[in-house]
C-alpha positions as CSV (number, residue, x, y, z in Angstrom):
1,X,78.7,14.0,48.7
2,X,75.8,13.4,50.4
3,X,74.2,15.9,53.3
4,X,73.9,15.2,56.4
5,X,72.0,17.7,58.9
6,X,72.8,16.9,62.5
7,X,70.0,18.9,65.0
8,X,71.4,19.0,68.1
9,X,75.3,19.5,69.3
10,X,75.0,17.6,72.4
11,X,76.7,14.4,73.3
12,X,74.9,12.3,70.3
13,X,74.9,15.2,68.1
14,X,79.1,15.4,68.5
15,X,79.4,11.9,68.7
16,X,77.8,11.1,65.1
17,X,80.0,14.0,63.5
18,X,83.1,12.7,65.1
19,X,81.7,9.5,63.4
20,X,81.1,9.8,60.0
21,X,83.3,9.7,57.4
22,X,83.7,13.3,56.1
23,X,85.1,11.7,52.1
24,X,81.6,10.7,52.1
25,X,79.4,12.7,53.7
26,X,78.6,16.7,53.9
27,X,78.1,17.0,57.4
28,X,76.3,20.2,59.6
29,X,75.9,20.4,63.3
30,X,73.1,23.0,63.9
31,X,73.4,24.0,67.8
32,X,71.7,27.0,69.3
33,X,74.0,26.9,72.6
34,X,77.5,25.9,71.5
35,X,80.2,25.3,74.1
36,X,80.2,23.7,77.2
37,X,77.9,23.2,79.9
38,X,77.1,26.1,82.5
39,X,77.0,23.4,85.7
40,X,78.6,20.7,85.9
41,X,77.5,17.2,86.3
42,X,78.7,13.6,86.3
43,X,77.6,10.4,84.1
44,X,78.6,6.8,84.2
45,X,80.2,5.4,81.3
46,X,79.1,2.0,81.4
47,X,81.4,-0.9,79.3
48,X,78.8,-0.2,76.2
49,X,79.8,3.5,76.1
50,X,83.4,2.9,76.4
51,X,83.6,0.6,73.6
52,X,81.5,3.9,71.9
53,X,84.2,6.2,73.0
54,X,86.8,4.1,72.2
55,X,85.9,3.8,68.4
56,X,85.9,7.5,68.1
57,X,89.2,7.4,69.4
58,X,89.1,9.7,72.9
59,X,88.5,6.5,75.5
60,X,92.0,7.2,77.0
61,X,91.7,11.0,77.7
62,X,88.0,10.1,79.3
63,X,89.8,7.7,81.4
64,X,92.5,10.3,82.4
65,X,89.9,12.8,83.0
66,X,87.1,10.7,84.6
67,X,86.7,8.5,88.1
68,X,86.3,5.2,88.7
69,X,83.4,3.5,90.6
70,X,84.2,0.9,93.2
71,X,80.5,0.1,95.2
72,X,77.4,2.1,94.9
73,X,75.5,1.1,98.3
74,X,71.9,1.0,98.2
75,X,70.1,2.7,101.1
76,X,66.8,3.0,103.3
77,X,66.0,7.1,103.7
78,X,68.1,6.9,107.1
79,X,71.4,5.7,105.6
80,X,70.8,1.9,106.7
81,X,73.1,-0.2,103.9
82,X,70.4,-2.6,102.0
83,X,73.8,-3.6,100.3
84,X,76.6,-2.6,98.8
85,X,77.3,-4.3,95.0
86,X,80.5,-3.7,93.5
87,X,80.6,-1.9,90.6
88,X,83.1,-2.7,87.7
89,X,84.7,-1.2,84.6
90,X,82.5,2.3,85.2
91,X,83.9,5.4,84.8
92,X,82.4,8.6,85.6
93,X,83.1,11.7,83.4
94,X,81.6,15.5,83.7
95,X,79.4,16.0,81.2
96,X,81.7,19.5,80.3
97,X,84.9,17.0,80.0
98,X,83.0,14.4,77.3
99,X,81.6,17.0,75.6
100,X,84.9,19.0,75.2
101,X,86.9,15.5,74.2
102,X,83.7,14.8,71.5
103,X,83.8,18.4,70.1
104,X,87.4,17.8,69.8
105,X,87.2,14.3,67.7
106,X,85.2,16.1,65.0
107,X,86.4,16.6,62.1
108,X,87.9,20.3,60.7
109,X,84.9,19.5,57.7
110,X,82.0,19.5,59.9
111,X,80.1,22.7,59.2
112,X,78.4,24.4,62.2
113,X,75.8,26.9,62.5
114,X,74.7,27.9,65.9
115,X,70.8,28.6,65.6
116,X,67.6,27.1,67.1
117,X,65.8,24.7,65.0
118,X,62.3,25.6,65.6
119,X,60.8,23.4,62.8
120,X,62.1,21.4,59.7
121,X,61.1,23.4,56.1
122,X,59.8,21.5,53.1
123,X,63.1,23.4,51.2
124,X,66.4,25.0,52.1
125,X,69.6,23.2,53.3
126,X,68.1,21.6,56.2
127,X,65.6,19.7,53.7
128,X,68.5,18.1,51.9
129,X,69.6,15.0,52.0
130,X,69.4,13.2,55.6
131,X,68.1,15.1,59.1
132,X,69.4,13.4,62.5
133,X,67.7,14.1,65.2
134,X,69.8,14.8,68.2
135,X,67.9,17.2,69.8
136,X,66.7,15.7,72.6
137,X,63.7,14.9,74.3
138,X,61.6,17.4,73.1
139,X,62.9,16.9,69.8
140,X,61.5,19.5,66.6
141,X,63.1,16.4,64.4
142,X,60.6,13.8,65.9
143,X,57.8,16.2,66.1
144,X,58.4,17.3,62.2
145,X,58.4,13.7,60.6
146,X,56.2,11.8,63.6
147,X,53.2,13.9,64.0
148,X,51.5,14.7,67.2
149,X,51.7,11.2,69.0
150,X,55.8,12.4,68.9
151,X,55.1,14.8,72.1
152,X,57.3,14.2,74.9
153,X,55.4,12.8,78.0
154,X,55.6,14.9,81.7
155,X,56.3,12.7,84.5
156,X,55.2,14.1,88.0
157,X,58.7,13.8,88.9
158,X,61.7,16.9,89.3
159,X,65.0,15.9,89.1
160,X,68.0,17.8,90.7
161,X,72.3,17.4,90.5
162,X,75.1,18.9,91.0
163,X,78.7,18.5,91.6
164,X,80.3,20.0,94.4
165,X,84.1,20.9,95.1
166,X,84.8,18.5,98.2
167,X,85.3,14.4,97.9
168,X,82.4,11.6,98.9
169,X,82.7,10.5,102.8
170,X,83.5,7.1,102.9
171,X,80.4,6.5,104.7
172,X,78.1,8.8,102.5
173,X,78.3,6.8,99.1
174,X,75.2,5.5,97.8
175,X,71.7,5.7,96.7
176,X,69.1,6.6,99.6
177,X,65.5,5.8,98.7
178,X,63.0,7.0,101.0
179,X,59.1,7.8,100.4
180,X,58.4,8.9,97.5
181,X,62.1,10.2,97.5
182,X,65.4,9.6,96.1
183,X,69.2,10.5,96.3
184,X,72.8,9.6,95.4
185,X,75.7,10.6,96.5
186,X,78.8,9.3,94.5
187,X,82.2,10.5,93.4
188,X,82.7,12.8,90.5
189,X,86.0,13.2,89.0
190,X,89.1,15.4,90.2
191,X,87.9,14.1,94.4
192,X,84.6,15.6,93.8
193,X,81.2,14.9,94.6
194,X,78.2,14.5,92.3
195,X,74.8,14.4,93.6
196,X,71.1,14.0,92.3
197,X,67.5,14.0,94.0
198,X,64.0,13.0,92.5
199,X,60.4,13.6,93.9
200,X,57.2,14.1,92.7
201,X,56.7,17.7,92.5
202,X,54.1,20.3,90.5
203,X,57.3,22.5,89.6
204,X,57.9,23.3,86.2
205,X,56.7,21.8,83.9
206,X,59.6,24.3,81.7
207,X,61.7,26.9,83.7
208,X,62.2,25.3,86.7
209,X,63.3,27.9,89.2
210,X,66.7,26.6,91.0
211,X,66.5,28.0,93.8
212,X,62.9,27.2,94.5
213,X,63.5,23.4,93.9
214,X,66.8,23.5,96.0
215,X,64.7,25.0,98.8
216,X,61.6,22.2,98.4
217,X,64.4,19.4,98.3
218,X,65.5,20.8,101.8
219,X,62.3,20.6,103.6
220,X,61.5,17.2,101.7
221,X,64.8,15.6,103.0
222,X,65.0,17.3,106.0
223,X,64.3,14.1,107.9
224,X,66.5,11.9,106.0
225,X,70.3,10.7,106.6
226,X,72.4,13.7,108.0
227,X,74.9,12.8,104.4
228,X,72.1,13.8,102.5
229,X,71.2,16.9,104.8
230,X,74.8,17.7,104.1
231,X,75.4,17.4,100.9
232,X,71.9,19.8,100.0
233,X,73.1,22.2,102.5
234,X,75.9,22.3,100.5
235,X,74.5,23.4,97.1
236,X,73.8,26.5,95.8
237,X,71.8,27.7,92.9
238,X,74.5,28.1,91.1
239,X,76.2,24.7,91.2
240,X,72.9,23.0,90.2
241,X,70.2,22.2,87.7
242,X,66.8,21.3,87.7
243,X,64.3,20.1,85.5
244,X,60.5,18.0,85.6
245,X,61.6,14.8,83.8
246,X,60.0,13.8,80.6
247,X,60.3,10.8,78.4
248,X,59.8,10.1,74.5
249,X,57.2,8.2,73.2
250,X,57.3,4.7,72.3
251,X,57.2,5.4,68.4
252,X,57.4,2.1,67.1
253,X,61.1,2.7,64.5
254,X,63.8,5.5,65.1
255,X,63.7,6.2,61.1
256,X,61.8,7.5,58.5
257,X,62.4,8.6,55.1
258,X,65.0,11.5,55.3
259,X,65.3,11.2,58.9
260,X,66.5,9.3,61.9
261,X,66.5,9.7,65.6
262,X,69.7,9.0,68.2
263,X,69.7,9.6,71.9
264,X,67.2,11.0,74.0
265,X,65.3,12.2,71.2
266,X,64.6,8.7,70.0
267,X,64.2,7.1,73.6
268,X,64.3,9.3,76.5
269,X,63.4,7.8,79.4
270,X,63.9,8.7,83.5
271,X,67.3,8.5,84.2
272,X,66.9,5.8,87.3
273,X,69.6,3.4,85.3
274,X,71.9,6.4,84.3
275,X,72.0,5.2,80.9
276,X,71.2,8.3,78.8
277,X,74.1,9.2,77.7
278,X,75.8,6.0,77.1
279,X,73.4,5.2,74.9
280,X,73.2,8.0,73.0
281,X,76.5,7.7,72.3
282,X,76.3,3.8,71.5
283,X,73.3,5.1,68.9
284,X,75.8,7.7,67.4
285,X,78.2,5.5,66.8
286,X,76.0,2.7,65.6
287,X,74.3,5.2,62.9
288,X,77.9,6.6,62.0
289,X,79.1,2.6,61.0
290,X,76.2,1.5,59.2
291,X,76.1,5.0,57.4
292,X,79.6,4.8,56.4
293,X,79.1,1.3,55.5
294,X,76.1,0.5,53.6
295,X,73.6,2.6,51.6
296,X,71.0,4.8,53.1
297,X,67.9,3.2,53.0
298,X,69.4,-0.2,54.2
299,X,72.0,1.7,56.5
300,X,68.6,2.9,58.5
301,X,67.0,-0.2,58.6
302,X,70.2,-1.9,60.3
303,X,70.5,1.4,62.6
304,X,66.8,0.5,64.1
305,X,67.4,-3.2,64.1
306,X,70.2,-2.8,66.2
307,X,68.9,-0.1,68.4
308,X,65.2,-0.2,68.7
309,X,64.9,-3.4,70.6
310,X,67.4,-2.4,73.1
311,X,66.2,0.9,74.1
312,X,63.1,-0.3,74.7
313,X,63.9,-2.6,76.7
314,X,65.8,-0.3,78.7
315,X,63.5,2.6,78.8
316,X,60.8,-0.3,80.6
317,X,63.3,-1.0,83.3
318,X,63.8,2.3,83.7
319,X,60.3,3.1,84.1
320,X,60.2,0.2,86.3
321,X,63.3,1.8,88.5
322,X,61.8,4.6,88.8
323,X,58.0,3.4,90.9
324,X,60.5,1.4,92.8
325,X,62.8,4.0,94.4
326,X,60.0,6.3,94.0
327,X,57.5,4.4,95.9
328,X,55.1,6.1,98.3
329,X,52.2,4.0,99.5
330,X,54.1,1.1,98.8
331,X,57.6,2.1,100.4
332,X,57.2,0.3,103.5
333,X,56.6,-3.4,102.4
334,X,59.3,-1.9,99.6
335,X,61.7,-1.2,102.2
336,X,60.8,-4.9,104.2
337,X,61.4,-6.7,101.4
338,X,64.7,-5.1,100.8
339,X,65.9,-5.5,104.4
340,X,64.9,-9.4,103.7
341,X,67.2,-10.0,100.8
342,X,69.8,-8.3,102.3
343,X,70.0,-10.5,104.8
């Protein structure tokens, strides 16, 4: 049988295990925090995803569990409706609940071992055969076989979320983009609420302190819509994460010989589209076919044909997203031009 070490037990991590077929392949999931998340949080599962989830088999117990979008309004800093598209065939799941449902799908014959991964030997188990990559943006897989140019970038941006226990307003749904600020407010599942705030911000880089960032996203929103005043009032340390955002380079192919990257530690990029996690999971179950398929060389080759272009274009609209609804000097003839097309 041939190895397979999988770094990284998060969503692509579980996803490619569930995956692969275990009369072929020797599969180990190396994860230094096993289990589920300490705070909650929500992600969309966009149509891609689902068809993801629903080769692995657990697409009907994420739709039992998860809550489905009808509009996401788009909003000036005040609450003002720029407009309100309607959103179709997107689910939202906590992240707890998908991982849970993937850790589930994998099979009895997937070894685990729950240690850090600080860097890939030249010998020893973890040098056999194939290493995946699932370890995120700041990936000791992509470092190891990449080199230096592999470092993950820092944007100037923190990023906030949270869910909390009490269901979206009618009239609080949306995205609100102010100056140099953003925040959304949409439903989680079981009537909850998720929420999640950028700005530019010298926090961090690593370690951000929760309660610190909770306390500057007060005083940056204080002026914006009395939702958003809410919902921050709201949140407590405990109930939320935050983090400075950082992105994966632009590396030019997701494999090399005896390794391969999925998810954010192939292409992370700022989360403005919500698309992370869908498509990690879309790589994981891309890698998994071709794997199961076709030989290895030629299985890896088919994995970054598929993939690469994709991402990339993805990770550029993100980027693109992201100056938009972050926009400072420019947020005024932003927010003009938005009030135009809405009309």
């Amino acid at each position: 049988m041939e190895a397979i070490n999988i770094v990284g037990g998060g969503i692509a991590g579980l996803a490619l295990a569930a995956g692969l077929d275990p009369e072929r392949f020797d599969v180990t999931v190396h994860e230094q925090r096993p289990g589920l998340p300490r705070v909650e949080t929500s992600l969309a599962m966009w149509p891609e995803a689902q068809g993801a989830l629903a080769v692995l088999g657990i697409l009907p117990e994420i739709k039992a569990v998860g809550a489905t979008f009808g509009g996401m309004a788009l909003r000036d800093a005040a609450g003002g409706s720029w407009a309100s598209p309607e959103v179709r065939g997107v689910v939202g799941v906590s992240r707890a609940d998908l991982i849970r449902l993937l850790d589930a799908a994998v099979p009895r014959s997937v070894s685990r071992t729950e240690r850090k991964v600080e860097d890939i030997p030249a010998t020893g188990p973890l040098a056999a055969g194939l290493v995946v990559g699932a370890d995120g943006v700041h990936s000791v897989v992509r470092r190891a076989f990449w080199g230096p140019r592999a470092n993950a970038k820092l944007t100037p941006y923190v990023a906030l979320r949270g869910v909390l226990p009490v269901p979206v307003a009618p009239e609080a749904g949306g995205e609100y983009w102010g100056r140099g600020q953003l925040f959304g407010i949409t439903p989680a599942s079981g009537g909850r609420t998720y929420w999640y705030a950028s700005f530019r911000s010298e926090l961090g880089p690593a370690g951000v302190e929760v309660a610190e960032a909770l306390e500057r996203a007060r005083e940056r929103y204080a002026g914006a819509a009395p939702a958003v005043r809410n919902v921050l009032q709201q949140a407590t340390p405990e109930s939320t994460l935050a983090q400075r955002i950082w992105t994966a380079p632009d590396l030019g192919s997701y494999a090399r010989p005896g390794a391969v990257l999925v998810g954010d530690a192939a292409h992370g990029m700022t989360p403005n589209l919500g698309r992370g996690a869908c498509e990690a999971l879309v790589d994981a179950v891309a890698l998994a076919e071709v794997l199961n398929a076709r030989p290895l060389d030629e299985a890896l080759r088919e994995y970054n044909r598929q993939r690469l272009l994709r991402t990339r274009l993805l990770r550029v609209a993100s980027s693109a997203m992201t100056r938009l609804a972050l926009a400072e000097r420019a947020q005024p003839l932003r927010d003009r031009l938005l009030r135009l097309a809405a009309r």
